[in-house]
N, C-alpha and C positions, 0 to 999 in steps of 0.2 A: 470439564468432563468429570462425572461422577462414577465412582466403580463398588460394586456391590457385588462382595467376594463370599460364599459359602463353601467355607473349608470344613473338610468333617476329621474329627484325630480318628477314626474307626480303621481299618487294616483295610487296603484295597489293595491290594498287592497280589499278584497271581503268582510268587513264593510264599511258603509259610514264615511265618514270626516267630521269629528267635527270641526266646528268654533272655537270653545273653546281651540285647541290646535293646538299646531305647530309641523309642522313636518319635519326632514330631515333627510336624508342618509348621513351617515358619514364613513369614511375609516379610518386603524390606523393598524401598524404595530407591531404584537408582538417580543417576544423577539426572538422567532424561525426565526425570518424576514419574516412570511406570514402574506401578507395582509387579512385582515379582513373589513368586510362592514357590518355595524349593524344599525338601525334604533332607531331615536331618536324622542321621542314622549314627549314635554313640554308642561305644563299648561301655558293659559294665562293671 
């Protein structure tokens, strides 16, 4: 099975975006071997 993931880093969020923190989309393969895309939200 082949997967073909189009992530965009652009703001899609229906809150606005804080200065204050950083943000990025990240991808990560569990043990099942499905890809996973989760969203990472750090202070700065």
């Amino acid at each position: 099975m082949t997967e073909e993931l189009h992530l965009t880093q652009e703001w899609d969020k229906v809150f606005p975006k804080s200065d204050k923190v950083d943000h990025k989309k990240v991808t990560f393969h569990n043990h099942f071997g499905i890809t996973l895309v989760a969203e990472s939200f750090v202070h700065k």
